[in-house]
C-alpha positions as CSV (number, residue, x, y, z in Angstrom):
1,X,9.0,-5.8,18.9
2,X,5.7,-4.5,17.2
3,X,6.2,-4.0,13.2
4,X,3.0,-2.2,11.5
5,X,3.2,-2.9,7.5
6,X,1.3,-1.9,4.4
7,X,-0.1,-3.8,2.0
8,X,-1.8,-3.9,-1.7
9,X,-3.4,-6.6,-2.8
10,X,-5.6,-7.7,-5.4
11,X,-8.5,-9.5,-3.4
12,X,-10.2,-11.7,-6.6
13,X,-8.5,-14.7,-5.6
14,X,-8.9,-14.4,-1.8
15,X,-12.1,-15.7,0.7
16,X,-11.9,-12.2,2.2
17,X,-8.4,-10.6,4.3
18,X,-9.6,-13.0,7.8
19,X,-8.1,-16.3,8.1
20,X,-10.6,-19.3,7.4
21,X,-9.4,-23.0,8.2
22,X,-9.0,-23.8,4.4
23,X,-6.1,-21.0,4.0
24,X,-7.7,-19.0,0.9
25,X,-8.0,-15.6,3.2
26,X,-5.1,-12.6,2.3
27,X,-4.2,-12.6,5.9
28,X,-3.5,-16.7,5.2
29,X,-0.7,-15.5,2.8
30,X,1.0,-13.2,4.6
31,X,1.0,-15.1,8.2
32,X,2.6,-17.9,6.1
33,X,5.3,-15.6,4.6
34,X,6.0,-13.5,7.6
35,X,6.0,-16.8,9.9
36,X,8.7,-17.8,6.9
37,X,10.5,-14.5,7.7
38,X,11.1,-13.9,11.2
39,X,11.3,-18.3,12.0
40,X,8.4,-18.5,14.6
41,X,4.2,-18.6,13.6
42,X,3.1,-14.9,13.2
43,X,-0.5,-13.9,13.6
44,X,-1.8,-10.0,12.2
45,X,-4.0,-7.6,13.1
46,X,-5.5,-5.5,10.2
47,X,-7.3,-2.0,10.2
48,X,-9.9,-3.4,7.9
49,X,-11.0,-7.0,7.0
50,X,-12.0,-6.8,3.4
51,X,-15.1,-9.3,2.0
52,X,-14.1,-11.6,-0.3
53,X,-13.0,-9.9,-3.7
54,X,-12.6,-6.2,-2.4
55,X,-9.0,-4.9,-3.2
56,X,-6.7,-2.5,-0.9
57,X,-4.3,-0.1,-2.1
58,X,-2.8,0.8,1.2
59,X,-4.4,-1.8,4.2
60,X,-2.4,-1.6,7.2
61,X,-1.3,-4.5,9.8
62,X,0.7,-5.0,12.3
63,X,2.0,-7.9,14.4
64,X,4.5,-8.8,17.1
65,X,8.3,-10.9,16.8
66,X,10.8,-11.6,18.7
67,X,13.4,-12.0,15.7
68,X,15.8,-9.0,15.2
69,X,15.5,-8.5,10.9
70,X,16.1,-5.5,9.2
71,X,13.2,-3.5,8.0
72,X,14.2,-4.2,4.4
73,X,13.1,-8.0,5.3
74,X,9.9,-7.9,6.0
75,X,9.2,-6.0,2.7
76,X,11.5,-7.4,0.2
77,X,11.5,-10.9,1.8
78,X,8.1,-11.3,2.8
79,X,7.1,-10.0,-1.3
80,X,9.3,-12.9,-2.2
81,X,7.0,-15.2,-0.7
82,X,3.9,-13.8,-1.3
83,X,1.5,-14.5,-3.9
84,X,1.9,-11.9,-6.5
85,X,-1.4,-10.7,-6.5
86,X,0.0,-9.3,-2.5
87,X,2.8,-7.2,-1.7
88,X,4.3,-5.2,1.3
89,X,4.9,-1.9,0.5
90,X,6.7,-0.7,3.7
91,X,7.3,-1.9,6.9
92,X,8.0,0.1,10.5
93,X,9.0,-0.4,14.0
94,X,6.2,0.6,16.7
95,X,5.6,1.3,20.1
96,X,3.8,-2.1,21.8
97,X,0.7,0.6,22.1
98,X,-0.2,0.8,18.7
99,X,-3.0,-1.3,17.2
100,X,-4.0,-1.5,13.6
101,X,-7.3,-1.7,14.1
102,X,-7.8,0.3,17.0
103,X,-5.5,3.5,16.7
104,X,-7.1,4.0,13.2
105,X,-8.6,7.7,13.3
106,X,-10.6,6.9,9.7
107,X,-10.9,4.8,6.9
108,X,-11.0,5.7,2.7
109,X,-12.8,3.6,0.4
110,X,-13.2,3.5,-2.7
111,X,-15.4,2.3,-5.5
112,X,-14.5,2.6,-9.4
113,X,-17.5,1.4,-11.4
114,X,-17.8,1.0,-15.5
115,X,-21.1,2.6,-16.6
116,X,-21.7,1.3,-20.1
117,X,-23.8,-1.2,-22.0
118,X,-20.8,-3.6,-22.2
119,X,-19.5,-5.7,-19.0
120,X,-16.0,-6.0,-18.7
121,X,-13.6,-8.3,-20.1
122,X,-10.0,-7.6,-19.0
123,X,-10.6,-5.9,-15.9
124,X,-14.1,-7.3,-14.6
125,X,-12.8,-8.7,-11.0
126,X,-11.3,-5.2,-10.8
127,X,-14.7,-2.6,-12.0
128,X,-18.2,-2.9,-10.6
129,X,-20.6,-2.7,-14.1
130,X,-24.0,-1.1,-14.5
131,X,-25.7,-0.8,-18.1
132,X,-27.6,1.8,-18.0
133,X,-26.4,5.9,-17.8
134,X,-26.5,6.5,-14.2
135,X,-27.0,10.8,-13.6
136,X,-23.8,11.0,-11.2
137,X,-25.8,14.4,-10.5
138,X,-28.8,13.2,-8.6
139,X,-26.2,10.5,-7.0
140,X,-24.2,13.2,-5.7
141,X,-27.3,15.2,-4.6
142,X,-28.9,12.3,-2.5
143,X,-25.7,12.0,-0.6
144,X,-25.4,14.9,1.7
145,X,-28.0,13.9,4.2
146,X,-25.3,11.0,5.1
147,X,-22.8,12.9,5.8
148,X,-22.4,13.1,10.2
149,X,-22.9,10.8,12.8
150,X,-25.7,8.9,12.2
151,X,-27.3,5.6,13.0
152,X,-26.6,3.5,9.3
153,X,-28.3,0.4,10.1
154,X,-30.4,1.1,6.9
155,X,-26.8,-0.2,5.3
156,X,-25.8,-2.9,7.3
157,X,-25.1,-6.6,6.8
158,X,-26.8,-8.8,9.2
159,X,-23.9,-10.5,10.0
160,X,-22.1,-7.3,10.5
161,X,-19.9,-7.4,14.2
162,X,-19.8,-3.4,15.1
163,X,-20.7,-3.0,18.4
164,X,-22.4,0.0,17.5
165,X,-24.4,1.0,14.1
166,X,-23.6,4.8,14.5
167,X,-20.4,5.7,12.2
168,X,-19.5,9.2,11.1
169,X,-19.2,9.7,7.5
170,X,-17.3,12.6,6.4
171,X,-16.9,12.5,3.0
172,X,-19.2,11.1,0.0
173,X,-18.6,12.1,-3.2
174,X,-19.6,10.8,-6.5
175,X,-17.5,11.8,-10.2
176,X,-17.5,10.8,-13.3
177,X,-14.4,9.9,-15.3
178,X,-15.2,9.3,-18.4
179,X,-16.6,5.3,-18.7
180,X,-16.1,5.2,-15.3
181,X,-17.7,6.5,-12.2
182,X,-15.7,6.7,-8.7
183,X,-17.5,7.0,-5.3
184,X,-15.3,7.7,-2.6
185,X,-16.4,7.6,1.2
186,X,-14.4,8.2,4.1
187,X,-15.3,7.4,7.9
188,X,-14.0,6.7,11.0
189,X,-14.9,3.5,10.6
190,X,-17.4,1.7,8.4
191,X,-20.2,-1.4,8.8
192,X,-19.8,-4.5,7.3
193,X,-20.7,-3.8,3.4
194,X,-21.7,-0.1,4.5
195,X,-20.4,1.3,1.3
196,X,-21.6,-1.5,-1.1
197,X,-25.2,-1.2,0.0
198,X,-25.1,2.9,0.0
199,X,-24.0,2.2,-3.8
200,X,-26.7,-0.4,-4.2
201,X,-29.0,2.6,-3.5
202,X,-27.1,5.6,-5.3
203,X,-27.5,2.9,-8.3
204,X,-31.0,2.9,-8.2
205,X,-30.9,6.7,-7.7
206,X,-28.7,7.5,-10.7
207,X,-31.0,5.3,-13.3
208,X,-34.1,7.1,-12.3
209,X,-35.7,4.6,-10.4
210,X,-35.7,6.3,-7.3
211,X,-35.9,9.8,-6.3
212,X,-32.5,11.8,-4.5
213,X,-34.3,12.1,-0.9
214,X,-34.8,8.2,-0.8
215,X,-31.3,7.6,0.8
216,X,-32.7,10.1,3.8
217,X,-35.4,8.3,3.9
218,X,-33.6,5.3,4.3
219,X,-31.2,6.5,6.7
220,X,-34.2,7.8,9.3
221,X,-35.5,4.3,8.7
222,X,-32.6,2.6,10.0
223,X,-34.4,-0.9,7.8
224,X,-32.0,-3.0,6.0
225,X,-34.7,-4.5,4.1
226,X,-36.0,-1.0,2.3
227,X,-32.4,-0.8,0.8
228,X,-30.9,-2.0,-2.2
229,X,-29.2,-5.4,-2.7
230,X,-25.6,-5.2,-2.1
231,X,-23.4,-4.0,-4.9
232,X,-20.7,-6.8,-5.9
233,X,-17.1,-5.8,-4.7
234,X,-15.3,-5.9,-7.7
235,X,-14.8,-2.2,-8.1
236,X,-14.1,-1.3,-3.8
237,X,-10.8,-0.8,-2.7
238,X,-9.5,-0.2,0.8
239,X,-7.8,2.7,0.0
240,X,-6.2,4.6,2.9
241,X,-6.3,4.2,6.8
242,X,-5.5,7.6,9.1
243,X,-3.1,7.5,12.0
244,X,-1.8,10.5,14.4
245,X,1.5,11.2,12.9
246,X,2.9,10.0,16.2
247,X,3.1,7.0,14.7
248,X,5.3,7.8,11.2
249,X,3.5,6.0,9.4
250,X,3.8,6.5,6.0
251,X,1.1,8.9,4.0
252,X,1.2,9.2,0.7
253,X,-1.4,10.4,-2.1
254,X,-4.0,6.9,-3.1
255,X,-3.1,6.3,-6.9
256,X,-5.9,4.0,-7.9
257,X,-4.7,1.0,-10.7
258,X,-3.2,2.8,-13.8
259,X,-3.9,0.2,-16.1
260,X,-7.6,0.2,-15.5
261,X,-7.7,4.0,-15.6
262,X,-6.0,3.5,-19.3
263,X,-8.5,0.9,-20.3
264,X,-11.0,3.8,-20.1
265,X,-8.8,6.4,-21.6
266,X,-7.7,8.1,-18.3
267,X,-3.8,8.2,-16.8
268,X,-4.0,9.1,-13.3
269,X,-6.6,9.8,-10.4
270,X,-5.2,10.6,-7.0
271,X,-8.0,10.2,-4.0
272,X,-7.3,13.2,-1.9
């Protein structure tokens, strides 16, 4: 049978979510515990394979076993085997023609960054940190000429694997909460470190150092090297995958981490 679970994790301690031959990747973890579980090596598929030190609130696998176990098993047991920074949060039978990966209509991420003269202490594998006031205004201006179908090789790793540099980006917004400042992007599917180097350039943006219409003018230059460096993944998040509700899978509102919400004096944000 085919099983598709969700997962959270924490990603500060982990190479990345792809295996890597010294075992330090997320999807290292929960082979070893769902090979543990259904008593025969398990190997994953993922809708998105994180870098190394990007979080997910709701990253979606799936795999295929021959052992009969009750739903309840692969959540409960596999979360007693896991490293705590991981969990399963629910597990469900699927037809042998779903794919993780593949049958994902989009992708949400997320990006919570602290905007004050201070770096973080507590929760600094969990916030990306800039110093100086960043205008979430002008951020938010410069970011409707990226929303569409368009060629984004302006924000694309060199070593990124897409077989194609044209995404559609459908929603880019920009807020700020206090302290805190949350992008949120969603796609149908995204570059390697797409959203970290679109927030390398909203950075610059938001300081004053560059003007709005610079990320168009980026965008039609489809050159890497005019961008931004890439903005550290402490703060991005994985935080919702979108599947026809053929499948049943779960679908639930994105509560980002309360306790880094309270740091800066906020209770709850739900990503719609």
């Amino acid at each position: 049978m085919r099983i598709a679970l969700g997962l959270e994790y924490d990603g500060s301690a982990f190479c990345g979510w792809q295996t890597q031959p010294g075992g330090c990747a997320v999807q290292d973890a929960v082979e070893t515990a769902l090979s543990q579980i259904a008593a025969h090596s398990v190997r994953t598929q993922c809708a998105g394979r994180t870098d190394a030190g990007v979080h997910a609130l709701n990253q979606v696998i799936h795999f295929d076993t021959t052992a009969r176990r009750p739903l309840t098993a692969w959540v409960r047991g596999a979360n007693t085997l896991l490293p705590k920074s991981v969990a399963v949060r629910w597990a469900r039978e699927v037809g042998e023609d779903f794919h993780a990966r593949s049958r994902a209509r989009g992708r949400a991420y997320a990006y919570l960054l602290l905007n004050r003269p201070e770096r973080p202490g507590v929760h600094y594998t969990r916030l990306g940190w800039y110093h100086r006031p960043l205008d979430v205004e002008r951020m938010q201006n410069a970011l409707g000429p990226l929303l569409g179908s368009h060629d984004f090789s302006a924000f694309r790793a060199a070593e990124c694997q897409a077989a194609s540099p044209h995404k559609e980006l459908r929603k880019a917004e920009v807020h700020r909460l206090g302290e805190l400042v949350l992008f949120e992007f969603a796609a149908d599917a995204f570059l390697h470190h797409m959203v970290r180097n679109i927030i390398g350039c909203l950075v610059k943006i938001g300081d004053g150092g560059r003007p709005p219409e610079w990320i168009e003018q980026l965008l039609h230059s489809r050159d890497r090297n005019l961008a931004a460096p890439t903005f550290p993944p402490n703060g991005l998040y994985l935080a919702a995958v979108e599947y026809a509700s053929e499948w049943g899978l779960p679908s639930a509102g994105v509560r980002l981490p309360s306790d880094v919400l309270l740091s800066a004096g906020l209770t709850s944000i739900v990503l719609s």
